[in-house]
C-alpha positions in Angstrom: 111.0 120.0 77.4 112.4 116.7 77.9 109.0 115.0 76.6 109.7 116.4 73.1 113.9 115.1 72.8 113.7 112.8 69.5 117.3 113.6 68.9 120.6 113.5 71.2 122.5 116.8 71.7 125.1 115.5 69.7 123.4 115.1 66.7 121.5 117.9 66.2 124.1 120.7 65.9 126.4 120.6 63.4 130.0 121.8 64.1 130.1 123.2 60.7 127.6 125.8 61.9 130.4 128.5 62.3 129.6 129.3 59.0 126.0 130.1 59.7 125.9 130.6 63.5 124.0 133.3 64.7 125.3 137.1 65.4 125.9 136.2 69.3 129.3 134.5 69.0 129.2 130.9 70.1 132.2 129.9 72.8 133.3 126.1 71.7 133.5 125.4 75.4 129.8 126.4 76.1 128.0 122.8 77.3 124.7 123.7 75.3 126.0 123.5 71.9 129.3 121.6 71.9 129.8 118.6 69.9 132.2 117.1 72.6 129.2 117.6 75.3 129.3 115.2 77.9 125.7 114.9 79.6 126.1 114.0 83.0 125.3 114.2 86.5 128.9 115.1 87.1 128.6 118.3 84.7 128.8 122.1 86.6 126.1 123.6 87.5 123.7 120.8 86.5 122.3 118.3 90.0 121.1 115.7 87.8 120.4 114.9 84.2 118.0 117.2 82.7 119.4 118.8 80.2 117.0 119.8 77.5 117.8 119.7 73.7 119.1 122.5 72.4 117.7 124.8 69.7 119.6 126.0 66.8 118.4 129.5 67.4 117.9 130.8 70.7 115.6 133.5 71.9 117.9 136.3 71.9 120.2 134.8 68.8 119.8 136.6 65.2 120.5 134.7 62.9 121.1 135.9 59.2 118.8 138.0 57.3 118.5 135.8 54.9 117.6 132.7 57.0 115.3 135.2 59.1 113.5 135.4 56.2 112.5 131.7 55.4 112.3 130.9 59.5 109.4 133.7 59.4 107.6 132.7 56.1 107.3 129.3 57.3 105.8 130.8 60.7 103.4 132.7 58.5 102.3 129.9 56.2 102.0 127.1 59.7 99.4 129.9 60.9 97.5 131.3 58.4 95.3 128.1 57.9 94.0 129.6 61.8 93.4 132.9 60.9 91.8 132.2 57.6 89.7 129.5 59.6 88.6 132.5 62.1 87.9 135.4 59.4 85.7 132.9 58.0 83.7 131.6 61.7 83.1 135.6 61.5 82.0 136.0 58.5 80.0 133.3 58.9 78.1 134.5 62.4 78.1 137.9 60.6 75.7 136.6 58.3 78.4 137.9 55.5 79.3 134.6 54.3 77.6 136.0 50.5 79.3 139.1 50.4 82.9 138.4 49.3 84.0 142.0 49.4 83.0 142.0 53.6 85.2 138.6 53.8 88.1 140.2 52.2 87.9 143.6 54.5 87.6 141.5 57.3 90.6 138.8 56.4 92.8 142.3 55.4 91.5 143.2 59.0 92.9 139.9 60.7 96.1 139.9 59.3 97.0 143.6 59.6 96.3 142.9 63.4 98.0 139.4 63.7 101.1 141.3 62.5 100.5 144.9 64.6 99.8 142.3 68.1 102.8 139.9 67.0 105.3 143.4 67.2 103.7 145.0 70.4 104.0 141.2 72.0 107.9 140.5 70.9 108.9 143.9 71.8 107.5 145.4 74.8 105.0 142.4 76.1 106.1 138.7 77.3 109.1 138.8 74.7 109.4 135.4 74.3 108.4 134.3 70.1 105.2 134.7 70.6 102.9 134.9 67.3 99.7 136.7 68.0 97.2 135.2 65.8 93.2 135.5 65.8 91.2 133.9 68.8 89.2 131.3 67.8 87.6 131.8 71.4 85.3 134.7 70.5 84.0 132.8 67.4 83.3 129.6 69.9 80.7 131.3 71.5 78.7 132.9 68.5 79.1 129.5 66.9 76.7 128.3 69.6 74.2 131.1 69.5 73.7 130.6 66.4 73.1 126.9 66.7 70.5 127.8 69.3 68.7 130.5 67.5 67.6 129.3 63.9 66.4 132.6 63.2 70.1 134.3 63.5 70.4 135.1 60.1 67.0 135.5 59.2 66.3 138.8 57.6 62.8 140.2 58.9 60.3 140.6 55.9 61.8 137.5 53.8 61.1 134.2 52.7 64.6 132.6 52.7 67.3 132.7 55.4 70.8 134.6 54.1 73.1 131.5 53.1 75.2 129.6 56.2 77.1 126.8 54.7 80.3 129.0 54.8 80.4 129.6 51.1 81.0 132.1 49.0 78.9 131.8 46.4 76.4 134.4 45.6 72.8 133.8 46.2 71.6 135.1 42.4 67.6 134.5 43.4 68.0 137.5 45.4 66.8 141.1 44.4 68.2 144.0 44.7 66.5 144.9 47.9 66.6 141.7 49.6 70.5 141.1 49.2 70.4 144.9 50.9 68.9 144.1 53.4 71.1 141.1 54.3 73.9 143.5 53.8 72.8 146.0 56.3 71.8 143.0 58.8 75.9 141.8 58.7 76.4 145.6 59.0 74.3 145.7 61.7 75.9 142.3 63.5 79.7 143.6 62.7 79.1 147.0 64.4 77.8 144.6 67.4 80.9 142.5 67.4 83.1 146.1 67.3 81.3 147.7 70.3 81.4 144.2 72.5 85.0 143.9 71.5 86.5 147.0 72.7 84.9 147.0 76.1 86.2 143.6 76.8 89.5 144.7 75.4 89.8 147.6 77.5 88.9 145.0 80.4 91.2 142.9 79.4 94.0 145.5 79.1 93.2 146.4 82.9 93.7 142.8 84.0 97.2 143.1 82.7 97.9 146.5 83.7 96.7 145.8 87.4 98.2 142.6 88.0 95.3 140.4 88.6 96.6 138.1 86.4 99.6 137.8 88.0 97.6 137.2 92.0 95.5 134.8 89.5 99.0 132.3 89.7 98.4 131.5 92.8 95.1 129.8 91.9 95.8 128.8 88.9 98.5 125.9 88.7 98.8 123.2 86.2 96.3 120.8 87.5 93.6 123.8 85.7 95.4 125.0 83.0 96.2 122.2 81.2 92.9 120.5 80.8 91.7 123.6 80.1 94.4 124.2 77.2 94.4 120.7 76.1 90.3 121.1 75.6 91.0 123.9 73.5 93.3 121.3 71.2 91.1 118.8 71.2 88.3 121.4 69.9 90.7 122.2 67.1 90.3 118.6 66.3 87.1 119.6 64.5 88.5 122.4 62.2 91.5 120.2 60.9 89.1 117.8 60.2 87.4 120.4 58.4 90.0 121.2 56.4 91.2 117.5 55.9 88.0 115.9 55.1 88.6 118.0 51.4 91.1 114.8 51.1 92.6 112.9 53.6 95.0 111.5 51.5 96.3 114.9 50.5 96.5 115.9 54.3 97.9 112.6 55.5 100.5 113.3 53.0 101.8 116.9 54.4 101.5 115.5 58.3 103.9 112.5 57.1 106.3 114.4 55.2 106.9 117.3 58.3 107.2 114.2 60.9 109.7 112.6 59.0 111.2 115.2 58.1 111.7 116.2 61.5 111.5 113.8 63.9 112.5 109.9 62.1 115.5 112.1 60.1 115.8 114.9 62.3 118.9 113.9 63.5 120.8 113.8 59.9 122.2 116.3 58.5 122.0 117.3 54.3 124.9 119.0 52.5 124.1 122.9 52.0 125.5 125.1 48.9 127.0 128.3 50.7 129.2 131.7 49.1 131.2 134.2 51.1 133.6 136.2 50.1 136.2 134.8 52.5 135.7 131.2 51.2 133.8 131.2 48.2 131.5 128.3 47.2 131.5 126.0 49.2 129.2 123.0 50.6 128.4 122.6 54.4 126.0 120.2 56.6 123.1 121.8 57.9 119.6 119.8 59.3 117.6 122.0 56.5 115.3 119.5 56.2 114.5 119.6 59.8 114.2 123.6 60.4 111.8 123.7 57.4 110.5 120.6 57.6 106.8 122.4 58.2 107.1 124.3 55.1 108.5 121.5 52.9 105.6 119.3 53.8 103.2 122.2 52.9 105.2 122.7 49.7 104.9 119.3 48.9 101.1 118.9 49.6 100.7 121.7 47.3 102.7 120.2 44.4 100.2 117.0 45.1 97.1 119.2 44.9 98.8 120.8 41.4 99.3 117.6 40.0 96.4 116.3 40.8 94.2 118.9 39.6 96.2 118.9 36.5 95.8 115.2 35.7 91.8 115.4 36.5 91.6 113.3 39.5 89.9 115.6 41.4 86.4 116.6 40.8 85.3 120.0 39.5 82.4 119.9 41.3 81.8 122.8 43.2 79.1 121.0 45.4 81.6 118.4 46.3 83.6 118.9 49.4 87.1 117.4 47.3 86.6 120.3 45.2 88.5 122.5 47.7 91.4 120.3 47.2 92.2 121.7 43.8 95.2 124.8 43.3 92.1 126.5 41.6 89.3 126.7 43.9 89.4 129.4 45.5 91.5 131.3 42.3 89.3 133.6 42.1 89.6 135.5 45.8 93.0 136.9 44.2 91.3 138.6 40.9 88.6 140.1 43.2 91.4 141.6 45.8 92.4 144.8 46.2 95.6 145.9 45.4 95.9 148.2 48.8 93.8 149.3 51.1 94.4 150.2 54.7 91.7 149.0 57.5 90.4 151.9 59.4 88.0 152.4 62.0 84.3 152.1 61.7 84.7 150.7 58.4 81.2 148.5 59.0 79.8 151.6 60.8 79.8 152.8 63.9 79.9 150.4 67.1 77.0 149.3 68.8 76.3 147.0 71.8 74.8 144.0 72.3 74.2 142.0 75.6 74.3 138.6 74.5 77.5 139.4 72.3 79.1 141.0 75.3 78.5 138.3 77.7 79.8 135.7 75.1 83.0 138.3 74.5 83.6 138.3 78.0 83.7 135.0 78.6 86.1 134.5 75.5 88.3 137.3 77.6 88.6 134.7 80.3 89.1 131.7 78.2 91.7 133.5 76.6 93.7 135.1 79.5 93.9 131.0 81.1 94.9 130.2 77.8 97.5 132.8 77.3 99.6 132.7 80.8 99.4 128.7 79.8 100.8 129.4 76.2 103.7 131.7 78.0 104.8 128.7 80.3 104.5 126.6 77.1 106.6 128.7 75.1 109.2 128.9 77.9 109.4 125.7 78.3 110.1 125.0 74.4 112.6 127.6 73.9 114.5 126.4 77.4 114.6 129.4 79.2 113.1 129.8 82.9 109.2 130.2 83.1 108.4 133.7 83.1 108.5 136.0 85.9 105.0 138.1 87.3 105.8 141.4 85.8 106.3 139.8 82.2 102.7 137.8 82.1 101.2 141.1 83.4 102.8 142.5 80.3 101.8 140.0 77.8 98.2 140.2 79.1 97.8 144.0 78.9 99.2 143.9 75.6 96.7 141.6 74.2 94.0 143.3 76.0 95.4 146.3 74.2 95.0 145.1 70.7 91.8 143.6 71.4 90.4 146.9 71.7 92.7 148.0 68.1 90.9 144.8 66.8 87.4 146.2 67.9 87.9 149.7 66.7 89.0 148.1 63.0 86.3 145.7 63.3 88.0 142.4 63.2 85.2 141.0 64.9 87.4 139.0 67.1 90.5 139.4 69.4 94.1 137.9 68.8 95.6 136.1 71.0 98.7 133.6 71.7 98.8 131.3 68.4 99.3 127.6 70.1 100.3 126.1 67.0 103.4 128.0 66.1 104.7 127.4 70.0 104.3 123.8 68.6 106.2 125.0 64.9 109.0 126.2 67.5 109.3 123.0 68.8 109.7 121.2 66.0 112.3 123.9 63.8 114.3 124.3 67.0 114.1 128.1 66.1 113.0 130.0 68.6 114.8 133.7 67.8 113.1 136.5 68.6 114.3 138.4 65.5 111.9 136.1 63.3 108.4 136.5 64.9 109.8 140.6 64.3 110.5 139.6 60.7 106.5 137.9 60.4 104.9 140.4 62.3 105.9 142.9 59.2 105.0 140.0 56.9 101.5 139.6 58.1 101.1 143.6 58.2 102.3 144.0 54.6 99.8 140.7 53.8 96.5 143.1 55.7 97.7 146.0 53.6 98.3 144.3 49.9 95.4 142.2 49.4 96.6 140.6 46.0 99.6 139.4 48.2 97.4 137.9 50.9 95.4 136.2 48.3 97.7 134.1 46.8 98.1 132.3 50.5 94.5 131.9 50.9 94.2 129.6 47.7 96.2 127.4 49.6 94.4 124.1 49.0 92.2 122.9 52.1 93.4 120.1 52.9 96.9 120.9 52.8 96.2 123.4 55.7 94.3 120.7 57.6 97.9 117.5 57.0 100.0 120.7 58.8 97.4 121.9 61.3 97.8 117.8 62.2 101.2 118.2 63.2 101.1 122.1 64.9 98.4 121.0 67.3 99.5 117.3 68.0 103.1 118.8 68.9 101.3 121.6 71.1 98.7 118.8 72.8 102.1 116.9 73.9 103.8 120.5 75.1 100.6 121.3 77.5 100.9 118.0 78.7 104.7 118.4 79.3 103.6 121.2 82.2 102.2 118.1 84.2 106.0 117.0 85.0 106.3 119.5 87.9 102.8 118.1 89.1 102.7 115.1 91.4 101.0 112.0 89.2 101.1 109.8 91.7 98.9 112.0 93.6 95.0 110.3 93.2 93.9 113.8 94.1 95.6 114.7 90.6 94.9 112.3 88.7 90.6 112.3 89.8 90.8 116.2 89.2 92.7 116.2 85.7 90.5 113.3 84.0 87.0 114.5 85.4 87.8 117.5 84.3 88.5 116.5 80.8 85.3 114.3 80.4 83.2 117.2 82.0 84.4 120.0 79.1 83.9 117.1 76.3 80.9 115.5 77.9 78.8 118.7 78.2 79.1 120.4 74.8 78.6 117.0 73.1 75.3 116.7 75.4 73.8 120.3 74.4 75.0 119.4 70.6 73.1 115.9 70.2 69.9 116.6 72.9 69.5 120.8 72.3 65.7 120.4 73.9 66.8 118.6 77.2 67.7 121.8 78.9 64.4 123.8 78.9 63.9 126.2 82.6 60.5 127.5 80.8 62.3 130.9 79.7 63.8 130.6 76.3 66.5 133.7 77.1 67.7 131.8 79.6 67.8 128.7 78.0 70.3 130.0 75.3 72.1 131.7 77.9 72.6 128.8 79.5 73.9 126.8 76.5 75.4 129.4 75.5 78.0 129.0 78.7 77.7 125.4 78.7 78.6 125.1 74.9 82.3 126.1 75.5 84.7 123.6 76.4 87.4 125.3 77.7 85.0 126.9 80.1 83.3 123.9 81.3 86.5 122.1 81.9 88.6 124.9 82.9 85.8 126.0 85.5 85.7 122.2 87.5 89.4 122.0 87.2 90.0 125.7 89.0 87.2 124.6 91.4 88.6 121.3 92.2 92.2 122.1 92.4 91.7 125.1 95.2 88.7 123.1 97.0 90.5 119.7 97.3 93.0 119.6 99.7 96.5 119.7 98.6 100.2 121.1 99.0 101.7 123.6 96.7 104.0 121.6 95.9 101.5 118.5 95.2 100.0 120.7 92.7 103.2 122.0 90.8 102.5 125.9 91.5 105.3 125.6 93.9 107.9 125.1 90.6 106.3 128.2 88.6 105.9 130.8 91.7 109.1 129.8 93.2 111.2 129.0 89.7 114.7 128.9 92.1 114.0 126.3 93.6 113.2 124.1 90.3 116.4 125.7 88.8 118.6 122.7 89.7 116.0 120.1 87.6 116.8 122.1 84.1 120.2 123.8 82.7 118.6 126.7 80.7 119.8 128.1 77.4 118.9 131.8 78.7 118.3 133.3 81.8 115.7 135.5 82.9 117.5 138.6 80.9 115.1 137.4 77.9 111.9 139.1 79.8 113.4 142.3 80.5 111.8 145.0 78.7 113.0 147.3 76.5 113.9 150.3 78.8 117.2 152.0 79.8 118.6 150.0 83.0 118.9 153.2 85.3 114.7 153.1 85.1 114.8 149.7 86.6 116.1 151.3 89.6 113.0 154.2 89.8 110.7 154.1 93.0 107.5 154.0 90.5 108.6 150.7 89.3 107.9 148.7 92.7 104.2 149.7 92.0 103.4 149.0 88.8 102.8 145.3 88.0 104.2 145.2 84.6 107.4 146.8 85.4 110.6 145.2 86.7 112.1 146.9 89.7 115.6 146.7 91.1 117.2 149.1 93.5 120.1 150.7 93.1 122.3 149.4 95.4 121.6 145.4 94.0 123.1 146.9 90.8 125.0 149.1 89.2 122.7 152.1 87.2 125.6 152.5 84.8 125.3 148.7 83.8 123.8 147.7 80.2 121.0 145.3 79.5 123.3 142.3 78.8 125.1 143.0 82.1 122.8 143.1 84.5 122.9 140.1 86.7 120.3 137.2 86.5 118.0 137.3 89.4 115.1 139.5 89.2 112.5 141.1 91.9 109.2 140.4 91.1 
């Protein structure tokens, strides 16, 4: 985490933070978060200088209720922009993108499971601040097919092709029949999407529950996961430019106001009003500015977009892409929103199965299982704590898997999966308590069940999104690339692998994009098979960095999976807020100690005589048996 210290540890916690520290009582002495630290090669337990910047909340701190609160609506508000962005790609490959009433079920649909995965993952999966969001890797696919097949959303019997430029306006030409007919064909293509989802959920729950994921670590190093991750960034590129385009100077405005906020004044501190009974009012110094600096500049894009609508300098144009800059563009989602209604299962009919969907799906369930174990290093890694142990990952995976399937059975037409841009919000708050991805998991549940809630976030002006989407995914591009310190860069072997790698996944999607016709094997299935694959990029470069890094010869060591599989021997490079205490899951400690344990992959297992059975969670020692 050294790659993302803007600020000295010195300077970023207040001593007057006794007034709002945390439940867990602070000891003045402790070297993380005294003012009188003296970093240096010469301090206990610490070999050499590596001492990360502390967080003002660390995973297993709680802070107050109150402060819970605004940590996890500014969580929820840095990640909706994603999940709108995906209930919209499905929708869209749906051939929905008319029907506003299918685009709020299935937006009530993501959210209700963004919350649901967010719970299962804090509490009984990784349990690191995880936020479970929706997986923009099952749309990626689809996306393609249908920019191979024309004909996607062409309804058999008519004239015109159902509308794809991602709107929502109606198409009032239609007749009765004909907008039917479309109706039953998104139906007919959501039922699809819930069949092929829960039987790569269920797979994807297995490869959790069995370990494989856990035997894949000893392939799978940094040299793969990070081109592979950092492709998937890059991709996002595209959708903040989306949502940017609207107007750039709107956007620009939000990015600049969260980076100065947190990183040029970071380091200041701003008087805070405060009451308690045993002082009374009273004023003390708090970086406010920096913890919330994410939702300030959203705040303040917003007031931007107000005023600008208000004075007329945007256009009312509906056909003009600025138009979804204004506060009132999209006012009209909340008057057409239900109150409450709860998703249930089969509520586009019953599912149905569909090759090329599964194939795309399953490929997605790869994607995302790379991406995931990445995202849990990545996490680590921000909130300082040491990378997570085997049974943990398993954990995290099978839990996804899990609600994968729950996201099938609803019909979410997509899976959820680890949110990289709030491990980048976490990075930049310095908040990293577990307590307040509990707090928006309930948020985002209450959000799927009251839709006039929801709504009100959803007329979020575009391009505000897109100015904080600039700064979530720029801070998470330079955390992925932070897990190439433990890998040897002077190494040419490295080096050839991670760049060709990276020009392979940009090179080949851009090729099938621009020249569609210059793969043709005379069989049009396989054709759009083929591109199909080959439109991904986190598959294309993820696959010739995987292949490279276990085909070219190199140490363990050389390729940095010696300092996640063997995490003692790295210890002495990093002085750790937490110890490996913050995976253990949330059973009583005598069950650690049960035979069954040493068999099943997700489970921790300790024998009896390395511990006491009569010891509590908080102290049990350190070390762990994986």
């Amino acid at each position: 985490m050294t790659s993302l210290s803007v600020l000295t540890v010195t300077q970023l916690i207040p001593s007057a933070m006794a007034d709002v520290k945390p439940c867990r009582e602070r000891d003045a002495t402790d070297p993380v978060f005294s003012n009188a630290l003296d970093i240096s090669s010469d301090a206990p337990g610490v070999e050499f200088t590596d001492v990360a910047e502390p967080l003002l909340y660390n995973v297993s701190d709680r802070p107050p209720i109150h402060m819970t609160f605004f940590f996890a609506f500014q969580q929820v508000l840095v990640a909706l922009s994603g999940s709108l962005a995906v209930s919209s790609f499905v929708a869209d490959v749906a051939c929905a993108s008319e029907f506003s009433d299918i685009k709020t079920d299935l937006l009530s649909s993501t959210l209700l499971m963004n919350g649901v995965t967010t719970l299962l993952m804090v509490t009984l999966g990784a349990r690191l601040p995880l936020f479970q969001g929706a997986a923009s890797d099952y749309v990626v696919p689809l996306l393609a097919i249908q920019v191979i097949n024309k004909d996607f959303c062409t309804v058999k019997g008519l004239d015109t092709d159902a509308s794809m430029d991602n709107t929502s306006i109606p198409i009032t030409n239609a007749t009765g029949s004909d907008m039917e007919l479309r109706r039953q064909l998104a139906f007919t293509k959501l039922q699809e999407f819930q069949g092929c989802l829960i039987l790569v959920g269920i797979i994807h729950c297995l490869v959790g529950l069995t370990g494989i994921c856990g035997l894949l670590l000893k392939f799978i190093g940094p040299v793969t996961i990070v081109p592979a991750i950092l492709l998937s960034g890059i991709f996002l590129s595209r959708a903040t430019a989306k949502f940017g385009r609207a107007h750039w100077g709107m956007a620009a405005v939000t990015a600049a106001t969260s980076i100065i906020l947190s990183l040029y004044i970071g380091h200041k501190k701003m008087p805070f009003p405060a009451w308690s009974r045993k002082r009374g009012f009273f004023i003390y110094w708090y970086p406010f500015h920096q913890v919330f600096s994410l939702l300030i500049g959203i705040l303040v894009g917003w007031l931007m977009s107000a005023l600008m609508t208000w004075t007329g300098a945007l256009t009312d144009d509906q056909n003009e892409a600025q138009y979804m800059a204004r506060v009132d563009a999209q006012s009209g989602v909340i008057k057409d929103a239900h109150w409450f209604r709860v998703p249930y299962p089969g509520q586009f009919g019953a599912p149905s199965f569909h090759t090329g969907v599964f194939v795309a799906f399953l490929i997605a369930t790869i994607t995302s299982i790379l991406d995931s174990i990445g995202d849990y290093y990545a996490c680590a890694r921000v909130c300082n704590v040491p990378p997570p142990p085997r049974h943990a990952i398993n954990r995290g995976i099978a839990i996804e898997g899990f609600a994968s399937t729950i996201s099938g059975i609803l019909g979410c037409g997509h899976a959820t999966t680890t949110n990289g841009g709030s491990i980048g919000a976490v990075g930049v708050t310095k908040v990293a308590s577990r307590d307040v991805f509990v707090c928006v998991a309930v948020i985002y549940i209450v959000f799927g069940l009251v839709g006039k809630v929801s709504a009100v976030f959803i007329t979020i002006p575009q391009p505000v999104l897109g100015g904080a989407m600039i700064v979530m995914f720029g801070m998470f591009n330079g955390i992925v690339l932070s897990n190439l310190q433990v890998v040897s860069l002077s190494s040419t072997r490295n080096i050839a692998i991670i760049g060709t790698s990276l020009l392979v996944g940009l090179m080949v999607p851009y090729w099938l994009e621009t020249f569609p016709d210059d793969l043709n094997t005379g069989n049009a299935y396989n054709d759009n098979t083929i591109k199909t694959l080959l439109a991904n990029p986190n598959l294309c470069g993820g696959v010739v960095a995987c292949f490279l890094d276990n085909t070219v010869p190199g140490t363990l060591k050389e390729r940095g999976i010696t300092a996640w599989l063997e995490q003692k021997k790295d210890d002495h490079f990093r002085q750790y807020s937490e110890g490996k205490e913050v995976y253990l899951p949330l059973l009583p400690a005598s069950w650690f100690s049960w035979r069954v344990m040493k068999y099943l992959p997700f489970c921790l297992y300790r024998p009896k005589e390395s511990f006491g059975v009569e010891q509590t969670l908080s102290e049990q020692p350190e070390h762990h048996v994986e």
